[in-house]
C-alpha positions in Angstrom: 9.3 23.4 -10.6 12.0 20.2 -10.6 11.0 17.8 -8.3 13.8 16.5 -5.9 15.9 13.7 -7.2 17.7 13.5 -3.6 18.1 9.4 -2.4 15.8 10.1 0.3 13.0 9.8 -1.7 13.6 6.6 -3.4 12.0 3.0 -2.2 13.6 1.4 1.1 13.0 -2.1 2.2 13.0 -3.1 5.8 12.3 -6.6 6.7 9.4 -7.6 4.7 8.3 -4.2 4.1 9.0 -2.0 1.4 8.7 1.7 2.2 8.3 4.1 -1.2 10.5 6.7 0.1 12.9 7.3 3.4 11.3 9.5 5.5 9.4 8.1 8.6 7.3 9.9 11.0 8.9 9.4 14.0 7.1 8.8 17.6 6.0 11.6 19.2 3.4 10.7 22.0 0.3 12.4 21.0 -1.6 12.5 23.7 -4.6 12.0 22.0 -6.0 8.7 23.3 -8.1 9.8 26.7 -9.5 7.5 28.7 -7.5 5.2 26.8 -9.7 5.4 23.5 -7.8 5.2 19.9 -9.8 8.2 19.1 -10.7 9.6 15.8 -8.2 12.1 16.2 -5.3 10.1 16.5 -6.6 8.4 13.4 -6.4 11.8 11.8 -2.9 13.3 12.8 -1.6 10.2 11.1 -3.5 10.7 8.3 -2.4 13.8 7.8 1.5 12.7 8.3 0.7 9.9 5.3 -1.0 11.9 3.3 1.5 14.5 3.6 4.2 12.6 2.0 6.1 10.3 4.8 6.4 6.6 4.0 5.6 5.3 7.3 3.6 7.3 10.4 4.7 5.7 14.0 2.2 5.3 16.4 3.8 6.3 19.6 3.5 4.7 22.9 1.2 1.7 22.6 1.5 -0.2 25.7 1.6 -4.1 26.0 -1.1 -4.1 28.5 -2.7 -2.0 30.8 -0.3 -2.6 33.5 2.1 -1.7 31.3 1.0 1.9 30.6 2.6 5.5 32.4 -0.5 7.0 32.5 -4.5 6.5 31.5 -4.7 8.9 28.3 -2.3 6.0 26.8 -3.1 3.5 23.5 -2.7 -0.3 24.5 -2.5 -2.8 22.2 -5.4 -5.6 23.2 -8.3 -7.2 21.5 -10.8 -4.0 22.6 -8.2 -2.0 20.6 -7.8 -3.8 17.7 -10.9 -2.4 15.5 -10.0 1.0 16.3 -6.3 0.6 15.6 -7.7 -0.9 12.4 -9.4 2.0 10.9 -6.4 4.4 11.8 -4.4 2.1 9.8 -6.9 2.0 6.8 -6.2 5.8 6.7 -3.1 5.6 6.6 -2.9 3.0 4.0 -4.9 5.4 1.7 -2.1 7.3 0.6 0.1 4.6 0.1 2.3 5.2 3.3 2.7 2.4 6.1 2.3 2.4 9.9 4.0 1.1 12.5 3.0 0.4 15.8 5.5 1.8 18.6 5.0 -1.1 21.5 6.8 -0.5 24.8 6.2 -0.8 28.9 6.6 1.6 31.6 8.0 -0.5 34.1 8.9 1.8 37.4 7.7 4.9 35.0 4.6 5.1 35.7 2.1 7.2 37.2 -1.3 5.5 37.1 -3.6 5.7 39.3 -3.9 4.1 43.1 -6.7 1.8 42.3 -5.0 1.3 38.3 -2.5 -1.1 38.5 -0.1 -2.8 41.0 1.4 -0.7 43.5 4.4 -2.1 43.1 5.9 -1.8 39.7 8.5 -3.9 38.3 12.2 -2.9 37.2 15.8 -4.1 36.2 16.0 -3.0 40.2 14.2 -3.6 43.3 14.1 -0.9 45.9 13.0 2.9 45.8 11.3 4.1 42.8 11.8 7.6 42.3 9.1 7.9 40.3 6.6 6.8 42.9 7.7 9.9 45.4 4.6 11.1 42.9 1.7 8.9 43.1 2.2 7.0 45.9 4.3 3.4 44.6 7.6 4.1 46.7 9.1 0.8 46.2 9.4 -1.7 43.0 9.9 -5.0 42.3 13.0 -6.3 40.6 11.8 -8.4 37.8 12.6 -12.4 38.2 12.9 -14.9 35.4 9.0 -15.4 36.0 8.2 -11.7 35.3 10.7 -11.6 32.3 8.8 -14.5 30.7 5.3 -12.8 31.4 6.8 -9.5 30.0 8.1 -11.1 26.7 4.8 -13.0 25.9 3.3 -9.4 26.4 5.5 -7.8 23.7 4.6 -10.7 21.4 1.1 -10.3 21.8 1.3 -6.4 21.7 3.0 -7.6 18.3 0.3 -9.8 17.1 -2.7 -7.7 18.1 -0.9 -5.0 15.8 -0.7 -7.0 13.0 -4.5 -7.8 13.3 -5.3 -4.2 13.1 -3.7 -3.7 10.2 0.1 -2.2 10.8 3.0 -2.8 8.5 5.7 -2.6 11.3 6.0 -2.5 15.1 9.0 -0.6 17.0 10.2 -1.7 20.2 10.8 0.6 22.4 14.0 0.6 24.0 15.1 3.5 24.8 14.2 7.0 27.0 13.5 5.4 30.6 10.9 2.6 29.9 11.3 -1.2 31.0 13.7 -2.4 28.7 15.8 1.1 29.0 15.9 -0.1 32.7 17.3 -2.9 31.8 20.2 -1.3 29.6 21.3 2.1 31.4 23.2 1.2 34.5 21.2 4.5 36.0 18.3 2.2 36.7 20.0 -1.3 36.4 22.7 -3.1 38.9 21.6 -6.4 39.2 24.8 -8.9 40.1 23.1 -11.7 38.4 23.5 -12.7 34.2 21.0 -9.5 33.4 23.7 -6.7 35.0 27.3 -5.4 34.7 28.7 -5.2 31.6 26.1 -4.1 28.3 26.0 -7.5 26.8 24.2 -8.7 29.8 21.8 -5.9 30.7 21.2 -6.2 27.1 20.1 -10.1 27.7 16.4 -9.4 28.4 16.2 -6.5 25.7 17.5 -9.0 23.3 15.2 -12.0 24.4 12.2 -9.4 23.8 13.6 -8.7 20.2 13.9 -11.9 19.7 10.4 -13.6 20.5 8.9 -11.0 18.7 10.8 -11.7 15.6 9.9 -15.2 16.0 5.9 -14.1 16.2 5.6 -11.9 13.3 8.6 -11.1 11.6 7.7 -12.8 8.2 5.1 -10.5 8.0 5.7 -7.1 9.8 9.0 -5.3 10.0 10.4 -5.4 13.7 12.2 -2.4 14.6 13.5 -1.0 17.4 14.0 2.6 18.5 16.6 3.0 21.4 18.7 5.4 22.7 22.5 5.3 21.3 23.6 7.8 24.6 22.4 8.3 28.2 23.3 12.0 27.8 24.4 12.2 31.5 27.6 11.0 33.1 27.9 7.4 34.6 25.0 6.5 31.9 25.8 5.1 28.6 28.0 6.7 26.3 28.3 6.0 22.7 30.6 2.9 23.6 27.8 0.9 24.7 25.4 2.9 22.2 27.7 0.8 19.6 27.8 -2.5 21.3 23.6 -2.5 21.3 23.5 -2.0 17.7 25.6 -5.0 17.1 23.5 -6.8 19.4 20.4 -5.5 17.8 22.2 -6.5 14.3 22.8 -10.4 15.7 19.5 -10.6 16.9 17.7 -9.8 13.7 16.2 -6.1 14.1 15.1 -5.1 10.3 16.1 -1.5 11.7 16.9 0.4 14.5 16.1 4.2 14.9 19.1 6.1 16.7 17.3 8.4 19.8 19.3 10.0 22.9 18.7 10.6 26.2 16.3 9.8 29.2 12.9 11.2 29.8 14.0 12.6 33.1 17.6 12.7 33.6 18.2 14.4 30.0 15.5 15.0 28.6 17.6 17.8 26.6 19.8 15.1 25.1 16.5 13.8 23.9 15.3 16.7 22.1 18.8 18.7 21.5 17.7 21.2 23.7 15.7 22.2 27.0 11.7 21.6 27.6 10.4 25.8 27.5 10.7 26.8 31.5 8.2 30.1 30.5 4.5 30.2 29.9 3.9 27.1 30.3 2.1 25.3 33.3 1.4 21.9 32.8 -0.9 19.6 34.5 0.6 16.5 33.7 3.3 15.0 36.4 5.4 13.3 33.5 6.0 16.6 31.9 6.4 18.9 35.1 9.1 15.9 36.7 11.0 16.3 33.4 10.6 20.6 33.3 11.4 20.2 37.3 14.3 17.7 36.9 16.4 19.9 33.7 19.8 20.1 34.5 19.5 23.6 37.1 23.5 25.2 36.7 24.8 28.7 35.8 25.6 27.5 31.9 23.4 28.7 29.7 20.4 26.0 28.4 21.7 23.8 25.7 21.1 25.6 22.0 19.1 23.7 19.4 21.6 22.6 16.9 20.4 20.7 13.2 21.6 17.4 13.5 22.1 17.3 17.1 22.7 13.8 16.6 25.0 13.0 14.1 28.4 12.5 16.3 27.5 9.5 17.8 25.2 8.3 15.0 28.1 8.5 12.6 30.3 5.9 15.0 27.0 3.7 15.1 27.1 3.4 11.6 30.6 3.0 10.8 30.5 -0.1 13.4 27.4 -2.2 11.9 25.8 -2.8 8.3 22.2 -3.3 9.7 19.4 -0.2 8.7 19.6 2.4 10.9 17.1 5.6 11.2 18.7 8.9 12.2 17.0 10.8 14.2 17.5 14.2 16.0 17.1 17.9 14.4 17.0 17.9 10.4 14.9 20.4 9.8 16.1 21.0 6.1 16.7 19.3 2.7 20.1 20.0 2.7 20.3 18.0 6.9 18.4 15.4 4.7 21.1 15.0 2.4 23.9 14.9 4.7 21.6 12.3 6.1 22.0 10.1 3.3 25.2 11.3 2.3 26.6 9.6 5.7 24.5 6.4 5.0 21.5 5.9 6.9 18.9 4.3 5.1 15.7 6.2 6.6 15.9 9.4 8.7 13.0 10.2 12.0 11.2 13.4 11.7 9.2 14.4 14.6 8.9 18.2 15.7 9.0 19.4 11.8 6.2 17.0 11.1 3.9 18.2 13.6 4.6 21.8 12.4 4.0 21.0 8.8 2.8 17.3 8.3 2.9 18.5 4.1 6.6 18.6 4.4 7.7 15.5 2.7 5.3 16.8 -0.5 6.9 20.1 0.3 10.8 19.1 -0.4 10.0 16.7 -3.1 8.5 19.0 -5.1 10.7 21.8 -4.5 8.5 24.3 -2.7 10.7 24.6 0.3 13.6 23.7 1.4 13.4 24.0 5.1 11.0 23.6 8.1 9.5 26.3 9.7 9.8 24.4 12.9 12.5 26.5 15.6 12.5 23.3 17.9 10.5 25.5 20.6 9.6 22.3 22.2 6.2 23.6 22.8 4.7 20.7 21.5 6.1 18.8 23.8 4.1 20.3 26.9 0.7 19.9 24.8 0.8 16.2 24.4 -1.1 15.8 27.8 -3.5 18.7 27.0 -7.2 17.7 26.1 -6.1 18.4 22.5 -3.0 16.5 22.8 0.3 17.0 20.4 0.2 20.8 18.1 2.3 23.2 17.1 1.8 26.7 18.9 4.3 28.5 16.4 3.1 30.7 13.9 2.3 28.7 10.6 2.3 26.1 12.3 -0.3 23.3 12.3 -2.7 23.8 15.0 -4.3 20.2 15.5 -8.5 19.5 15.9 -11.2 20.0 18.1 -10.2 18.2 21.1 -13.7 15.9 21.5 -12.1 14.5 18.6 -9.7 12.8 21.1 -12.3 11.3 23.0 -14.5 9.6 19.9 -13.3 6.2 19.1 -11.5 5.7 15.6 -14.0 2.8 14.2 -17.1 4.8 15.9 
């Protein structure tokens, strides 16, 4: 059988990093760090994704600190994590693929426990905090030059203590809801000062973040960021301001930027290209049940999954800058992956069809298949928080490990 000549699976360099094909596992949260531990688990769904073909396997969801995490079953980068991160990297590097690091903070989205972390957490805004109705932190603090400064240094460090353990890239997380997204959607930011009104100045902090951390490690790591190029909701961002980030992500230096949608609450179907399942599932976790509770409720029918539920405002991003962009959002098939690179993204996310089959880059480039057996169920999404964390439920599907697995650290 002819193996596949298609672009996609030719070298890419990002940064300082060279990549031997295009694909790139995108971040997923796993769910597979509890109590906090980077478990032997984690180490081995990322295995899997490298050995299965993709160039680089994100770890998703790595918070700068403690404080800085939504919930407890989250990775944090610190020293105590460092030799565990490290032998999940080693793995990875074994089949010649990369890893990257996804390094974000929660901000007001977070759901920690009473006696975890300030009661109080910081935003864009001061004020109510919706997301506190939950566990008890009704109000936040809006962040002051003071906290932006402690913030930043916590990215770079984040940055630093994953280049000790061994990654090839970290991604900022921008996007979905977390601090920085506070800072960009006006949903969640309305500050008067130089950090609100128009997009150039709620992207100010974002930017500053970028920056430092370029200034930290960018010689040696790719810096990326992943953010969200539409609020999917009306009075959010629209694909205006989507365009005016990149250009600001561009100026500031990003080696890429991997194109998401949406919020995790107020459209959480923009996010995915379709609706979390509302049957047979009960979840425990309150992240997941505020985002099932929260869908848009109306007479239309749910949003269908669509391949390539992205591409409309992708396309515009890409017209407007010449930095590497990432597409992400519902190829499923070669022939999504060639219209992929056919529009002129330089790497393209894969997320759901990874977790079904993480073989699938082998798969495509040697011919075997041509599509994913993935239907976007979004099943997966409501196991992340499950003791055995992210699987696919679908038939053929890859059904993940013994969950103690998830509770054994990496390096142990």
């Amino acid at each position: 059988m002819p193996q596949n000549t298609s672009i996609a699976f030719t070298p890419l360099t990002i940064g300082p990093l060279k990549l031997k094909n295009r694909f790139i596992k995108a971040a997923t949260n796993e769910g597979m760090c509890k109590g906090g531990v980077i478990s032997k688990g984690l180490a081995a769904f990322h295995e899997r994704v490298a050995e299965g073909g993709a160039a680089m396997t994100t770890v998703a969801y790595c918070a700068t600190s403690k404080d800085g995490q939504t919930f407890v079953d989250q990775a944090h980068l610190s020293t105590e994590t460092v030799q565990d991160f490290k032998a999940l990297t080693d793995a990875v590097h074994k089949h010649g693929a990369a890893a990257q690091a996804q390094i974000t903070h929660a901000g007001s989205f977070t759901f920690l426990p009473k006696d975890f972390s300030s009661m109080k957490p910081i935003s864009a805004n001061g004020g109510f905090n919706k997301f506190g109705v939950m566990t008890g932190r009704y109000m936040k603090k809006k962040m002051d030059r003071n906290d932006m400064d402690d913030i930043a240094d916590e990215f770079v460090r984040a940055a630093i203590h994953a280049k000790e353990a061994g990654f090839d890239a970290v991604e900022i997380h921008m996007g979905h809801g977390y601090l920085l997204a506070q800072f960009i959607t006006p949903f969640y930011n309305t500050r008067k000062d130089e950090y609100g009104g128009n997009i150039q100045n709620r992207m100010k902090f974002p930017a500053e973040v970028l920056s430092k951390v370029l200034d930290a490690v960018g010689k040696d790591m790719a810096v990326t960021v992943k953010y969200s190029q539409t609020d999917g909701k009306d009075g959010g961002n629209t694909v205006t301001e989507g365009i005016e980030i990149a250009k600001i992500l561009q100026s500031t230096g990003a080696h890429m930027a991997q194109l998401s949608n949406g919020l995790n609450v107020e459209s959480i179907d923009t996010m995915f290209g379709n609706p979390l399942p509302t049957t047979g599932v009960k979840p425990k976790n309150l992240i997941v049940r505020l985002g099932m509770m929260l869908q848009p409720k109306s007479k239309e029918p749910d949003r269908e999954f669509t391949q390539l539920y992205s591409m409309e405002p992708a396309r515009q991003i890409r017209e407007a800058v010449d930095m590497p962009l990432c597409y992400l959002g519902g190829a499923q098939t070669m022939d999504n992956v060639n219209t992929i690179m056919s529009e002129g993204f330089d790497a393209l996310g894969l997320g759901r069809a990874l977790i079904y089959d993480p073989n699938l880059i082998n798969a495509l480039k040697s011919g075997s298949i041509r599509n994913s057996g993935c239907t976007a169920c979004n099943h997966c999404v409501t196991l992340m928080y499950t003791p055995g964390g992210t699987a696919c439920v679908e038939e053929g599907g890859h059904k993940g490990h013994a969950p103690e697995l998830n509770t054994i650290p990496a390096s142990a």
